[in-house]
DODRENPA-942099 format. One record per residue (C-alpha): x, y, z. Coordinates in steps of 0.2 Angstrom, whole numbers, padded with zeros to 4 digits, always signed. Layout:
<atoms>
XYZ
...
</atoms>
This chain:
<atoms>
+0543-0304-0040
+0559-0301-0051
+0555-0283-0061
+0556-0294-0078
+0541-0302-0070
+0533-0287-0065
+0535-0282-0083
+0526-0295-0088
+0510-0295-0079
+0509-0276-0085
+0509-0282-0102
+0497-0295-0100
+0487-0283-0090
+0484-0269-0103
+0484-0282-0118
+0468-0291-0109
+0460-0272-0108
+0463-0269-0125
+0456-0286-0129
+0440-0284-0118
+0440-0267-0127
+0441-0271-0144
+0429-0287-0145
+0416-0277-0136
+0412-0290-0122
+0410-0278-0107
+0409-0260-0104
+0423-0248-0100
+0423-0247-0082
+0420-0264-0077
+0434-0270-0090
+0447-0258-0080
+0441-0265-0063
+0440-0282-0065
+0456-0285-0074
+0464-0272-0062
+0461-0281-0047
+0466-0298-0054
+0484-0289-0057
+0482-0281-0039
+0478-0299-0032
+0491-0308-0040
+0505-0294-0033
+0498-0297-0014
+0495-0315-0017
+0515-0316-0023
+0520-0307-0008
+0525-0290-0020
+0515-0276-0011
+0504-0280+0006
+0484-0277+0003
+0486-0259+0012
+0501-0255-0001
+0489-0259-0015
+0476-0251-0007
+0486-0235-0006
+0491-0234-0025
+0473-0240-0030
+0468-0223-0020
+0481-0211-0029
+0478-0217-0046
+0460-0213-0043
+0464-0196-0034
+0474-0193-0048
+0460-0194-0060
+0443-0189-0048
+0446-0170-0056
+0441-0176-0072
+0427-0188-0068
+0420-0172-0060
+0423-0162-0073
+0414-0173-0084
+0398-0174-0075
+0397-0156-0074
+0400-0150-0093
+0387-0165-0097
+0376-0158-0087
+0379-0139-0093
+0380-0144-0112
+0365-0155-0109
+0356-0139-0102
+0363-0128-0116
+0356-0139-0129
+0338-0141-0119
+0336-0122-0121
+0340-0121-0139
+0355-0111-0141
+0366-0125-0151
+0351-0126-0164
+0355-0106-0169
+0372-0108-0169
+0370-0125-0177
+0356-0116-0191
+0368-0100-0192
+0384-0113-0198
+0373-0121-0210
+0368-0106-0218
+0385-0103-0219
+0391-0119-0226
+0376-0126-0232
+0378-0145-0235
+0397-0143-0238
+0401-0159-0230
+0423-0154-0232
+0419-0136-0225
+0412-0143-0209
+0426-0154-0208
+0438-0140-0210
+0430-0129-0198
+0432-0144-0184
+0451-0143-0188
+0453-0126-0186
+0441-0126-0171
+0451-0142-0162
+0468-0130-0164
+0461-0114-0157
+0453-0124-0141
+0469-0131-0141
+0479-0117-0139
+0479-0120-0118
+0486-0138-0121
+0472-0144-0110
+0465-0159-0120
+0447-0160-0109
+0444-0143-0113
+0447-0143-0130
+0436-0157-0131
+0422-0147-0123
+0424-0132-0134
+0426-0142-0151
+0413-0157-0150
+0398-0149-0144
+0399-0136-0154
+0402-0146-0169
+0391-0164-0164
+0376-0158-0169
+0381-0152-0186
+0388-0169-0190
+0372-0176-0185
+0364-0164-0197
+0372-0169-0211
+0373-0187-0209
+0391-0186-0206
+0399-0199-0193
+0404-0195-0174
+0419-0206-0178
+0427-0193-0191
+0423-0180-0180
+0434-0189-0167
+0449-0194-0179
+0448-0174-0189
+0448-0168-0168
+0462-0178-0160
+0473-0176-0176
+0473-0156-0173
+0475-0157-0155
+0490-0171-0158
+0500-0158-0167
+0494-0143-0155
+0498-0149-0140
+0515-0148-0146
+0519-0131-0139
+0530-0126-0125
+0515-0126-0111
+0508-0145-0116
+0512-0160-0105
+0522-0171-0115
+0535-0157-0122
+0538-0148-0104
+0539-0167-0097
+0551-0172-0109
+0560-0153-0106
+0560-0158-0087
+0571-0175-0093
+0582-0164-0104
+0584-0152-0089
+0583-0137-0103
+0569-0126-0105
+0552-0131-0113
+0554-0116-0127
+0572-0124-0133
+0565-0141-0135
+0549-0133-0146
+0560-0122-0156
+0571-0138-0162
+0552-0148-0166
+0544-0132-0174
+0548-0138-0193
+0539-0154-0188
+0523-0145-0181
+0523-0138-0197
+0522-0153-0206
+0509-0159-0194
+0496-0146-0193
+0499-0147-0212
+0492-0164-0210
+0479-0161-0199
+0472-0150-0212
+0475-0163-0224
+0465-0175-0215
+0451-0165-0211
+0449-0164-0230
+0453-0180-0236
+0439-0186-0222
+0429-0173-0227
+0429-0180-0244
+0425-0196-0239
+0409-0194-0228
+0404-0182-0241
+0404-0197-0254
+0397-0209-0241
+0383-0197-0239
+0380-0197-0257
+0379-0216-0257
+0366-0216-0243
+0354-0206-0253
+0340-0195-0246
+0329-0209-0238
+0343-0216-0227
+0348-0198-0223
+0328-0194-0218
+0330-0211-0207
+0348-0207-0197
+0338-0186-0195
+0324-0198-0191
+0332-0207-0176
+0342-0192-0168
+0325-0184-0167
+0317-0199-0156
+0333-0198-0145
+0329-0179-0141
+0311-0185-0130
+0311-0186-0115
+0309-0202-0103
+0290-0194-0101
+0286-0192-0117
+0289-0175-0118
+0297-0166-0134
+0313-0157-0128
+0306-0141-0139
+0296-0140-0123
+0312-0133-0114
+0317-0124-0127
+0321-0107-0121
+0323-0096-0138
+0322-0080-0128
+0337-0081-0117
+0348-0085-0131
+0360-0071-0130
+0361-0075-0110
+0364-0093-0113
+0377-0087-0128
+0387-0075-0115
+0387-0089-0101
+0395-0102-0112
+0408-0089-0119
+0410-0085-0101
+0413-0104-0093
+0426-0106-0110
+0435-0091-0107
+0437-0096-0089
+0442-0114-0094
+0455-0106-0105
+0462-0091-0093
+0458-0093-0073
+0468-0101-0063
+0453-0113-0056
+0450-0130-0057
+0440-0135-0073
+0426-0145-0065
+0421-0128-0052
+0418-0119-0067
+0408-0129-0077
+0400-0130-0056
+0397-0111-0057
+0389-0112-0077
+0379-0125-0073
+0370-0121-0056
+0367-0099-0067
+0362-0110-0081
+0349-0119-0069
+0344-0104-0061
+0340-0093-0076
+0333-0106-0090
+0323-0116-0078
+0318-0109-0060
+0311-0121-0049
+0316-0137-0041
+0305-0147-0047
+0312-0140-0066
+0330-0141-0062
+0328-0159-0053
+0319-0165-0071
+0334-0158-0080
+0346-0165-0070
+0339-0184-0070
+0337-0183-0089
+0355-0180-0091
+0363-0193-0077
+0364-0209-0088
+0379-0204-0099
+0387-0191-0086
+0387-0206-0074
+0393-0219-0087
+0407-0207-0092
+0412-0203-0073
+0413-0222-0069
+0422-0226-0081
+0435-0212-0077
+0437-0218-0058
+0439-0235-0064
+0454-0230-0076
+0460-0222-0060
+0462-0239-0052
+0470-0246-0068
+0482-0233-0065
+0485-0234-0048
+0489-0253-0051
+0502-0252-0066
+0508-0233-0064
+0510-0233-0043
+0518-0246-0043
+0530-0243-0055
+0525-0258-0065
+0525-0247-0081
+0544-0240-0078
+0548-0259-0077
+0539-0262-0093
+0549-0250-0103
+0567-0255-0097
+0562-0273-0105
+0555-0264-0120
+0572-0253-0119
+0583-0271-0120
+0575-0278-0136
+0584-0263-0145
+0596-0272-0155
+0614-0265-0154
+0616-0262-0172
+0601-0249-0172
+0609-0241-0157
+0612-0227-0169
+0594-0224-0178
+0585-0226-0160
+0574-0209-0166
+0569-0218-0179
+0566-0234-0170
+0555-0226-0155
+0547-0215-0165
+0540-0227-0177
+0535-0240-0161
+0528-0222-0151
+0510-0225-0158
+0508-0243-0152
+0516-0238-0135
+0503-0225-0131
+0491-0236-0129
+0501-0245-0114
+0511-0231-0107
+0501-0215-0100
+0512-0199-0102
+0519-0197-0085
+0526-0218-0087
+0531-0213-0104
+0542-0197-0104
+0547-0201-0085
+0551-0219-0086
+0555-0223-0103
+0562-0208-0110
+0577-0207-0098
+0581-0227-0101
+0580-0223-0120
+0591-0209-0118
+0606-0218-0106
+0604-0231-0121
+0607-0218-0134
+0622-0210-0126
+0632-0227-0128
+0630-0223-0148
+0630-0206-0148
+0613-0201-0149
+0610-0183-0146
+0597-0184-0131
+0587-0169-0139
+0583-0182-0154
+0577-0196-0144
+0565-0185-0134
+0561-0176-0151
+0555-0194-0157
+0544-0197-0143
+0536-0181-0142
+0532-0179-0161
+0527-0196-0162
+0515-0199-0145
+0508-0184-0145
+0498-0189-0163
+0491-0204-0153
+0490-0196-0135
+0467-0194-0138
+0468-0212-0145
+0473-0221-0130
+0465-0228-0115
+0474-0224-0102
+0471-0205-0106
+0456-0200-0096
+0455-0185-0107
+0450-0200-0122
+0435-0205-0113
+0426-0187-0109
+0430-0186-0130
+0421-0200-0133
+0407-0198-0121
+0404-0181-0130
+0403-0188-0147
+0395-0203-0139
+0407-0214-0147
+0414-0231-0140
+0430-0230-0136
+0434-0248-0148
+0426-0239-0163
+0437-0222-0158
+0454-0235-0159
+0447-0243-0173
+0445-0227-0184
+0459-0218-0179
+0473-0230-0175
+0481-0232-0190
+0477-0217-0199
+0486-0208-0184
+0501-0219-0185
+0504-0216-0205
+0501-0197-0199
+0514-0198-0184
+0527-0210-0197
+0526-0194-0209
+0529-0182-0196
+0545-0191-0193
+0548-0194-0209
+0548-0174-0210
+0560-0172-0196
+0573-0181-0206
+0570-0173-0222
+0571-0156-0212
+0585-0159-0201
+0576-0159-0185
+0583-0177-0182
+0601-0180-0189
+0612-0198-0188
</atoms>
């Protein structure tokens, strides 16, 4: 099968996920499989890969992503227990007493939170720092799961900026300079865009807080109402009944402990949240027959979550492994018209947000950014521009897309699908990414 061909069916292949996605017509997981293996069949029935090549990638893309499906059913499973004992409702009472019903501070705080829990680059553990924490005060308010997804992944976009995150030592690595000499040039745009992450924390802020005023007290008492009948139990039992006020301060140290460990041991993330969760087990709620109950009334969503996860893997083993998505963007590179040779910045950096839904980081820094950049030289592009573009650009959509794995533990958190997260958040993050690139012009960072 000629690469123009290839390309082709990888289009085709993301565009039916999306679609199936979208309109809601199967879950997540079984989306990624069954339009994955159609692709993989149609590559072995063409005589492109043999069944034990395919069988090969399929394996490495879910190897690739098995650490993160772990990680997800562990920090489930240790939030779950966290929030059985009661320590989120004192923290969650403490932050109302301090912001009251003030709908815009709580959006603000969940900016500034985002960024802090950002500062390791690593988008699962931000997402486990940030939307437990600030879930049930969104709930408490009437506020929707959604905003806190769009107010999170807009901070974390501009965050993961810094030298250390993916996408800017991946592009770096293309450059062949080093990571801090790339951030240095972007810096007045990640100025710009943690200006506008602020900017959309309030501007949101503003807006639940007027939609809450429309809902009135009755439909607020209804939505408090519902959340209340989703904390029973599948017995029957109230969750107050695990409620263990007494070892607040233990449960407050451990969870300090596993986010301190997320952000500074050198250990995979998933064995941490391993360790909280079998201390958290032990101390909160001795005995097997205990521990067993708590386990079970968490496994739906951690196993929902994980399968998903391991499906995305086979997606990516079938497009990525196969180099399918580097032959995706040398097509995308050849509808560059010659006469925009020049403002290719501009040009990729405008498209970035739509491409991020069809390019993971890896296919999109390693495969498309050096095709871009050999196009660029031809009309004197400076290199550092183009990777500036893409780096500005994607990394404002990165949380949006679905073929980040990092994107499904966020919205398994917030308990959000993952069409409704696109739906929210995908144009508002493109108008933020177009005014980030707008700023690198005004600024200088990008020159023609």
């Amino acid at each position: 099968m000629s690469e123009m061909m290839l390309a082709i069916l990888g289009f085709a292949t993301i565009l039916m996920i999306i679609v199936l996605l979208l309109r809601n017509v199967t879950v997540p997981a079984l989306a990624f499989i069954g339009v994955s293996t159609v692709t993989a069949a149609i590559l072995v029935l063409t005589g492109t890969f043999t069944i034990k090549e395919m069988g090969d990638y399929i394996g490495e893309g879910v190897k690739g992503v098995h650490s993160t499906a772990a990680l997800f059913i562990f920090s489930v499973l240790f939030f779950g227990i966290m929030t059985d004992a009661g320590m989120f409702d004192k923290i969650i009472n403490a932050l109302m007493k301090r912001v009251g019903s003030n709908v815009v501070g709580v959006a603000m705080m969940t900016c500034v939170i985002a960024m802090i829990g950002h500062l390791d680059g690593g988008g699962a553990s931000t997402f486990l720092i940030t939307i437990p924490a600030m879930l049930p005060v969104y709930k408490r308010l009437g506020m929707r799961p959604t905003t806190l997804m769009l107010i999170c992944v807009t901070a974390m976009g501009v965050m993961n900026l810094l030298p250390w995150g993916g996408p800017t030592m991946r592009s770096a690595t293309v450059l062949g300079v080093d990571p801090n000499v790339l951030w240095m040039q972007l810096i007045p745009m990640q100025a710009v865009g943690i200006v506008i992450a602020f900017a959309t924390a309030f501007i949101w802020g503003n807006i639940e807080k007027k939609r809450i005023a429309r809902l009135g007290a009755e439909a607020l008492a209804e939505t408090v109402e519902t959340d209340d009948k989703k904390e029973e139990q599948e017995d029957g039992t109230r969750s107050d009944e695990l409620a263990r006020p007494k070892l607040f301060a233990f449960n407050v140290v451990l969870t300090l402990v596993v986010i301190l460990c997320l952000i500074f041991v050198k250990m995979p993330s998933y064995y941490i949240f391993m360790v909280g969760c079998a201390a958290a087990l032990f101390v909160n709620y001795p005995g097997a027959k205990l521990q067993n109950k708590i386990i079970k009334s968490h496994a739906a969503p951690a196993l929902m979550m994980a399968s998903t996860i391991l499906a995305a893997g086979v997606f990516l083993g079938v497009l990525e492994e196969t180099e399918i998505m580097v032959h995706m963007a040398n097509v995308l590179a050849g509808f560059i018209p010659q006469s925009m040779g020049k403002y290719l910045p501009l040009v990729i950096g405008v498209l970035s947000v739509p491409l991020t839904l069809m390019f993971c980081t890896d296919s999109y820094f390693f495969g498309l950014l050096p095709v871009l950049i050999g196009i660029g030289n031809e009309f004197g592009v400076d290199p550092a521009h183009t990777a500036i573009a893409m780096v500005v650009c994607r990394n404002c959509a990165t949380f949006i897309s679905p073929v980040v794995p990092a994107t499904f533990l966020g919205t398994g958190l917030a308990g959000v699908e993952i069409k409704d997260h696109i739906k929210t958040c995908f144009l508002w993050i493109w108008g933020v990414s177009i005014l980030c690139l707008i700023s690198g012009v005004v600024l200088g960072v990008l020159q023609f």
